[in-house]
ZAMARGU-4260 file (C-alpha; in steps of 0.2 Angstrom, whole numbers, plus 5000, padded with zeros to 4 digits):
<rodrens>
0) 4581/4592/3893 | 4568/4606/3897 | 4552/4597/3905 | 4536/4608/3894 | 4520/4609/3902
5) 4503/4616/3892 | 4488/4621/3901 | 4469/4628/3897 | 4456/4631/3909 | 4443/4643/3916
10) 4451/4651/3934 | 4440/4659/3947 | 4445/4669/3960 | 4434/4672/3976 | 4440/4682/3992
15) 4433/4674/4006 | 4431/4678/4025 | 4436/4665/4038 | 4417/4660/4039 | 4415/4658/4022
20) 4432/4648/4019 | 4425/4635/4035 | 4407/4635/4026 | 4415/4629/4010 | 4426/4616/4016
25) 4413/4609/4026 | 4401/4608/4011 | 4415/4601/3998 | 4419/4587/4008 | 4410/4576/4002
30) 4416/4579/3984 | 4433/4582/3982 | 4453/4576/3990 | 4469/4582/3995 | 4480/4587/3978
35) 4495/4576/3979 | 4505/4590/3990 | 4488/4597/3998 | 4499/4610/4009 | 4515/4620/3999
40) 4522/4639/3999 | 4521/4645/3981 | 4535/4659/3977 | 4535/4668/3960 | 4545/4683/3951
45) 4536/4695/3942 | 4543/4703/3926 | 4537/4717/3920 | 4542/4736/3910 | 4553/4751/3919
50) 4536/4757/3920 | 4524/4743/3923 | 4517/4742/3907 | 4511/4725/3907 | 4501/4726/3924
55) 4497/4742/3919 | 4487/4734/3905 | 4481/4720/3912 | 4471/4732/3926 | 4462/4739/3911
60) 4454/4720/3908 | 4459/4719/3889 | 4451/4704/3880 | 4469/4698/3879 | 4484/4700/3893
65) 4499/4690/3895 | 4512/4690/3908 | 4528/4681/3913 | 4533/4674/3930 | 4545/4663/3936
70) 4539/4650/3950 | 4545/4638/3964 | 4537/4630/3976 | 4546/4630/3991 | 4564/4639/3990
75) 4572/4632/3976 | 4593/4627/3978 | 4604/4630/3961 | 4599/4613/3955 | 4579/4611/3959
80) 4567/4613/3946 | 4558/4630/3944 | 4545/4634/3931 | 4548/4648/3918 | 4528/4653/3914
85) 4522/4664/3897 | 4501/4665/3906 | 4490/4672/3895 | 4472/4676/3894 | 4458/4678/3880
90) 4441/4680/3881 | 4442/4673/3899 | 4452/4659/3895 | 4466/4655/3905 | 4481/4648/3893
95) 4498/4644/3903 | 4513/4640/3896 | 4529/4634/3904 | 4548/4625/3904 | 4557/4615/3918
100) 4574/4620/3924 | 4584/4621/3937 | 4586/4637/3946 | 4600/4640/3942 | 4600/4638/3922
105) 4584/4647/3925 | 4592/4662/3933 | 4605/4662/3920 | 4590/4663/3906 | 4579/4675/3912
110) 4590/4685/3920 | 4606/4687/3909 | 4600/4681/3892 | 4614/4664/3893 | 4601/4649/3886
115) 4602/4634/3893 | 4616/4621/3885 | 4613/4607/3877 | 4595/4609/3884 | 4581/4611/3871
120) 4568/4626/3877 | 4557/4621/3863 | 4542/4631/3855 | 4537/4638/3873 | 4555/4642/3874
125) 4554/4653/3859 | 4540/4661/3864 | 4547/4668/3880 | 4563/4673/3871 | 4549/4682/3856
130) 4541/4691/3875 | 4558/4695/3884 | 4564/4702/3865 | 4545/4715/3863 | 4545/4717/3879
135) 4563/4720/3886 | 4556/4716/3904 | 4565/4714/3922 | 4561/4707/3939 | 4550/4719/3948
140) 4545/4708/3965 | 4543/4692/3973 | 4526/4686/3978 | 4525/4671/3989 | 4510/4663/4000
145) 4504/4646/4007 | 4491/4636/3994 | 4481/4622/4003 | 4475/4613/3988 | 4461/4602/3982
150) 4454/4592/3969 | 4439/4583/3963 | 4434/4566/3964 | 4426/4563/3951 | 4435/4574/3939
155) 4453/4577/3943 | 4454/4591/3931 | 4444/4601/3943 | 4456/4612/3957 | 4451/4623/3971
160) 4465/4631/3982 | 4466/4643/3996 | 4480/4655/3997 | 4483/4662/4014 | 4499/4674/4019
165) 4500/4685/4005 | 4517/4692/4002 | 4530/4703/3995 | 4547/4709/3991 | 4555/4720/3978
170) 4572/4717/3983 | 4584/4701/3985 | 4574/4694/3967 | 4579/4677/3968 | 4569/4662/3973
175) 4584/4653/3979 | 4584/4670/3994 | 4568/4663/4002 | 4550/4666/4003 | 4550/4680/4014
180) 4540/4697/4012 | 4529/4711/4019 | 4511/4708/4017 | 4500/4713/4002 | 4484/4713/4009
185) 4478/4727/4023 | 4470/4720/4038 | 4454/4726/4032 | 4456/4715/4016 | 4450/4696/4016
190) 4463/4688/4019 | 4457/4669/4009 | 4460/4669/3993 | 4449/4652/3984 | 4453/4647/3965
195) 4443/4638/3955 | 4454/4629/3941 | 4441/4619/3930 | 4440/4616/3910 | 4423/4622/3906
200) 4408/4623/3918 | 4405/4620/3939 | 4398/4604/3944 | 4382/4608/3952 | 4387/4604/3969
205) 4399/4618/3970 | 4388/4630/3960 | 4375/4627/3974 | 4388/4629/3989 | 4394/4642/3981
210) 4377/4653/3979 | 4373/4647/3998 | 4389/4654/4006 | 4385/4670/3996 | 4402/4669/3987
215) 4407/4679/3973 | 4421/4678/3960 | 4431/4694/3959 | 4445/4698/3947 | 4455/4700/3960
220) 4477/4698/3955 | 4490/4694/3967 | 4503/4706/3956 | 4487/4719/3953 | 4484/4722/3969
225) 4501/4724/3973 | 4505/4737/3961 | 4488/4745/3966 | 4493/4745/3986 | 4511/4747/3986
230) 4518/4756/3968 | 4503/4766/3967 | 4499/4770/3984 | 4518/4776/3984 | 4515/4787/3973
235) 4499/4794/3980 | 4510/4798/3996 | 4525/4806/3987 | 4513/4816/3978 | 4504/4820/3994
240) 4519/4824/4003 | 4525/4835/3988 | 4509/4846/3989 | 4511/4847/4010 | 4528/4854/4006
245) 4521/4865/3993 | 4507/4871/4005 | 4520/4876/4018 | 4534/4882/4008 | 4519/4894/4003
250) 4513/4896/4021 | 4530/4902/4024 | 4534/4914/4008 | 4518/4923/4014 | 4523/4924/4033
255) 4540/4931/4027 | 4529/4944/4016 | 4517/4951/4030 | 4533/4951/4042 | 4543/4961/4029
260) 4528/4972/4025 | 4523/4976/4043
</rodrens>
């Protein structure tokens, strides 16, 4: 049977620099431990429009967003578990939505419409079959990158991760092919990425820490900024290159003229 998994929670994302990312470790110690797998590689599949429509709208910071991703951590064979995740957001609260199977079953339902057998997907399952039916989505690229986690002491509910090695593929879109990719981020870019995962406010410790290491939330996406970098900054370049060819087609047609003319 499909595994279901429920989640609702306020997510905060911070960019950080090297400094700021030993500043905060250094100043949390005191208050949190390792999550029970404290160091994994997180690999998802994105789904989206032919013509991004999803993060597309997302960018625009709507009240209410949603995507779906499919996840593994580590590279999943046929028959280890993968989660199948309907994310939503409203009013900036995060509500995450998932079923357990095996990658292969998993592959099989996403990919080629086939439902699992003799497996029941459940309520969350008809709400991804309601999103893959308005939305008609495909797989549009892998993002993978290594998570050192953390959670509280005093209240386990409360997460903070650091992603490191942000990367991509848009080919090969199977988690089963590897976690491999091209990076997202440009040199220039931090290259931390802190989460806050918590169910209402900070505890104060962390509010403090986090005004003394001058950190500050972004709305920074790991498939935004992706589509911003790479789809988008694709496009700017064909459309430069398509003007630089225009300006010398031109440069030419009047050369010939003045030869001719001459």
């Amino acid at each position: 049977m499909a595994s279901q998994c429920c989640f609702k929670r306020i997510e905060k994302k911070y960019p950080l620099t090297l400094e700021q990312y030993e500043q905060i470790k250094s100043g949390m110690r005191d208050y949190v431990k390792a999550d029970q797998y404290s160091n994994y590689t997180i690999s998802n599949l994105y789904y989206d429009t032919d013509d991004y429509n999803l993060i597309r709208t997302s960018l625009e910071k709507p009240i209410y967003k949603e995507k779906l991703r499919m996840r593994a951590y580590g590279t999943p064979g046929d028959h280890d578990n993968v989660f199948i995740e309907l994310k939503k957001k409203y009013d900036g609260v995060v509500y995450k939505r998932r079923i357990i199977l095996d990658a292969d079953a998993a592959v099989k339902y996403i990919h080629n419409g086939e439902h699992p057998q003799n497996i029941n997907i459940g309520q969350i399952g008809r709400e991804i079959d309601y999103f893959m039916t308005s939305y008609q989505p495909s797989p549009k690229v892998m993002i993978a990158y290594d998570r050192e986690a953390w959670q509280g002491l005093d209240n386990p509910d409360l997460r903070i991760t650091f992603d490191t090695n942000l990367r991509w593929r848009d080919c090969d879109l199977d988690l089963r092919d590897g976690d491999w990719g091209l990076p997202i981020l440009h040199p220039e870019d931090k290259q931390i990425l802190m989460e806050l995962k918590i169910p209402g406010a900070a505890p104060l410790w962390l509010a403090r820490l986090l005004s003394e290491t001058k950190t500050f939330s972004s709305s920074f996406s790991k498939y935004g900024t992706w589509y911003k970098n790479i789809i988008l900054g694709q496009n700017a370049q064909n459309t430069q290159n398509a003007q630089d060819i225009n300006y010398y087609n031109q440069a030419v047609t009047t050369e010939r003229y003045f030869a001719l003319s001459a």
